[in-house]
C-alpha positions in Angstrom: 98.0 86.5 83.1 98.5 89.3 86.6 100.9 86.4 87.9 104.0 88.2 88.8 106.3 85.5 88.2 109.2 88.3 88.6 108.8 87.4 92.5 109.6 83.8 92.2 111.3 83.1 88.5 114.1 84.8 85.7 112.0 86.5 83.9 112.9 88.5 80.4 111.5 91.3 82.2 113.6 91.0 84.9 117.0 90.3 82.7 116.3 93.7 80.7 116.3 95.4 84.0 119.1 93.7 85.8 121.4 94.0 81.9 120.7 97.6 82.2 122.0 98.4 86.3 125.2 96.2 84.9 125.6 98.4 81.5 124.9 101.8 84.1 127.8 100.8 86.2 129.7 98.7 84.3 129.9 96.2 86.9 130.9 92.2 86.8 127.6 91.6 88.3 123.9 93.1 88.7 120.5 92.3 90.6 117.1 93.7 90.8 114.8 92.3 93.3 111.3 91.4 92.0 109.5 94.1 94.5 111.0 96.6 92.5 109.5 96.0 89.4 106.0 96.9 89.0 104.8 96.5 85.6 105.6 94.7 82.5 106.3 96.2 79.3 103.4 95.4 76.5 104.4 94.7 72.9 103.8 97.9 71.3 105.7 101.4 71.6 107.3 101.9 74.7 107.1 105.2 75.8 108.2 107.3 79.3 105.1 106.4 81.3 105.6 102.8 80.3 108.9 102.6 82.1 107.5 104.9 84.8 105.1 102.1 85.5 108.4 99.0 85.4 109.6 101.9 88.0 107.6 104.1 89.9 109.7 104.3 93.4 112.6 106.7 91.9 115.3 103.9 93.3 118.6 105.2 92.7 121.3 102.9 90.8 124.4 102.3 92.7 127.7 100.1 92.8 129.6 98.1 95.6 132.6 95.9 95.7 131.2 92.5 97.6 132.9 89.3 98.3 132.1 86.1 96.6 130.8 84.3 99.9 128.5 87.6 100.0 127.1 86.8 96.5 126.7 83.1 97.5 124.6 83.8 100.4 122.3 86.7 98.4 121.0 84.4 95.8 120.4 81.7 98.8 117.9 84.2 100.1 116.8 85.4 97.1 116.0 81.6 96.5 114.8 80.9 99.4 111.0 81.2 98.9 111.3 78.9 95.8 108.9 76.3 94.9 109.0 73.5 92.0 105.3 75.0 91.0 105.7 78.6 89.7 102.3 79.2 89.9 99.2 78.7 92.9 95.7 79.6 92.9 96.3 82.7 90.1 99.4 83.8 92.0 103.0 83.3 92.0 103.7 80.4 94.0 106.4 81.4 97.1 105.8 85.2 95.9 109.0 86.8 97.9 110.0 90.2 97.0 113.7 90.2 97.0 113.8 87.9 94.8 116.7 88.8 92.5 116.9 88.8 89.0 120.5 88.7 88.3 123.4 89.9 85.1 126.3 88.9 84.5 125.5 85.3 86.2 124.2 82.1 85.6 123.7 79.2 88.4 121.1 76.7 89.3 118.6 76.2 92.1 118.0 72.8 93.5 114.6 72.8 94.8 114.9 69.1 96.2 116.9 70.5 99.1 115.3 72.4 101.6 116.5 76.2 101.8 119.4 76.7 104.3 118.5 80.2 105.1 118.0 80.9 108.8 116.4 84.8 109.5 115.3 86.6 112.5 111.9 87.8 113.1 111.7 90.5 110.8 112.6 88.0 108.2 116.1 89.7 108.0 119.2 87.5 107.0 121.5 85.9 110.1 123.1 83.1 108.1 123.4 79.8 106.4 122.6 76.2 107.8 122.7 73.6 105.8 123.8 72.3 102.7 122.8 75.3 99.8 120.1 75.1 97.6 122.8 77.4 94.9 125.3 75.7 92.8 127.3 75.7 90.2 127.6 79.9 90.0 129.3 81.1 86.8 130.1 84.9 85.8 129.1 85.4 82.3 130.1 88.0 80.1 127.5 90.8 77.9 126.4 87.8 75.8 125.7 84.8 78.4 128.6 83.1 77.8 130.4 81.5 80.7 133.7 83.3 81.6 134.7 82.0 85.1 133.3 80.2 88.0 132.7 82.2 91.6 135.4 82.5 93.8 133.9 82.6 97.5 137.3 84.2 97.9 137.1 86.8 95.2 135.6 90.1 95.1 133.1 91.6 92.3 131.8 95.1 91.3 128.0 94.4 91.8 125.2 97.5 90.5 121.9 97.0 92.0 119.7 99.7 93.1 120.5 101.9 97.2 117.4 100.2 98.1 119.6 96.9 98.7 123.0 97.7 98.2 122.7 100.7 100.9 120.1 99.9 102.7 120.2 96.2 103.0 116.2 96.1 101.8 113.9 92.9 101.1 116.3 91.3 104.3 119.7 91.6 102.9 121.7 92.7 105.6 124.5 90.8 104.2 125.0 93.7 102.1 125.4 96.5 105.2 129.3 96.6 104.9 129.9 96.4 101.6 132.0 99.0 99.8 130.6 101.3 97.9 132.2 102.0 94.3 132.0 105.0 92.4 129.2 105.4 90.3 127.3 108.2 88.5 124.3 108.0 90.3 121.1 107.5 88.3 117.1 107.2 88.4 116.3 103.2 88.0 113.9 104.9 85.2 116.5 106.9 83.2 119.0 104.2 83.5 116.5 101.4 81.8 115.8 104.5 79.3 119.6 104.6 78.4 120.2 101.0 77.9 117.0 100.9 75.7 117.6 104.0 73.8 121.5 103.9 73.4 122.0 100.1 74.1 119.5 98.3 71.8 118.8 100.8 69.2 115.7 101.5 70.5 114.0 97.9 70.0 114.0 95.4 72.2 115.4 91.8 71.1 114.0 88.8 71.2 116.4 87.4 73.7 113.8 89.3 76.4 110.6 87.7 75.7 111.0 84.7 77.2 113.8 83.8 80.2 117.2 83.0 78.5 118.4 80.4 80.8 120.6 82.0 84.0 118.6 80.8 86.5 118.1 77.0 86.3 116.3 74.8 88.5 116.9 71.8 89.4 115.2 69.2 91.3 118.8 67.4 92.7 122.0 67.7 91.5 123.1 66.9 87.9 
């Protein structure tokens, strides 16, 4: 219905995309902010100018090593726009670009608490104050399933495009020191290309129609 719920909610879209960067890299972890994605994909053949229009900015995929109280502060931000309606006058309600759609995770949002983000005037991340709106952060593994929970203290192999891994886009500037990990460098096109072609067989499964369930909201804590 033109409402790009990718900016504000998990979206199958979105998962395809972020399931792809992880498969590229191998990494624990992957994210692909909403911005980035400019198109759906229509039932129907998909064919090179369909994924053209999903991508169209040439971002390159990349890897970093990040800390867990790094992740914990991304998906505040990328949160932090969130509103219980998901829709407003024909538009995503809380529209925010970097909103990340995430692999290899699964964690829940509680919109009854007000966001603790605190930016600077270019909207650019300075910290947390406050109690988080982001609990209960699991890793998963390739098929959803819980594997351990986040460890602030811990470090992860995260794949995400150099837009925000190198250059802190969409306000991340959480992300300027991270390390970068060795990675064979590759168009977001050709890498969504791979995973479809080589991944899936060429089809994609049902599992991407609808979201599958990593990010949860919440309206106060279960």
């Amino acid at each position: 219905g033109g409402i790009r719920l990718v900016r504000n909610r998990e979206t199958g879209l979105g998962n395809l995309c972020a399931d792809a960067f992880r498969a590229a890299c191998n990494a624990d972890i992957a994210i692909i902010n909403g911005g980035g994605v400019r198109n759906p994909i229509p039932a129907g053949d998909i064919t090179l100018n369909t994924l053209f229009s999903v991508f169209p900015f040439d971002g390159r995929v990349c890897a970093a090593k990040i800390s867990g109280k790094t992740l914990l502060d991304m998906l505040e931000l990328s949160c932090s726009q969130m509103k219980k309606e998901y829709k407003l006058d024909g538009s995503a309600a809380g529209e925010f670009g970097g909103f990340l759609s995430v692999a290899g995770l699964n964690f829940c949002v509680d919109l009854s608490v007000p966001s603790p983000v605190i930016t600077d005037e270019n909207r650019t991340f300075r910290e947390i104050s406050g109690k988080r709106r982001v609990y209960n952060v699991w890793l998963t593994d390739k098929s959803g399933r819980k594997i351990r929970k986040l460890d602030e203290n811990s470090e992860y192999s995260i794949a995400g495009t150099d837009y925000l891994l190198s250059s802190g886009g969409n306000g991340y500037s959480m992300l300027a020191n991270c390390t970068p990990l060795p990675c064979k460098l590759m168009s977001d096109c050709d890498v969504l290309e791979k995973y479809i072609e080589e991944t899936l067989g060429g089809e994609l499964p049902e599992c991407y129609k609808i979201p599958e369930g990593r990010i949860k909201i919440t309206h106060g804590r279960e």
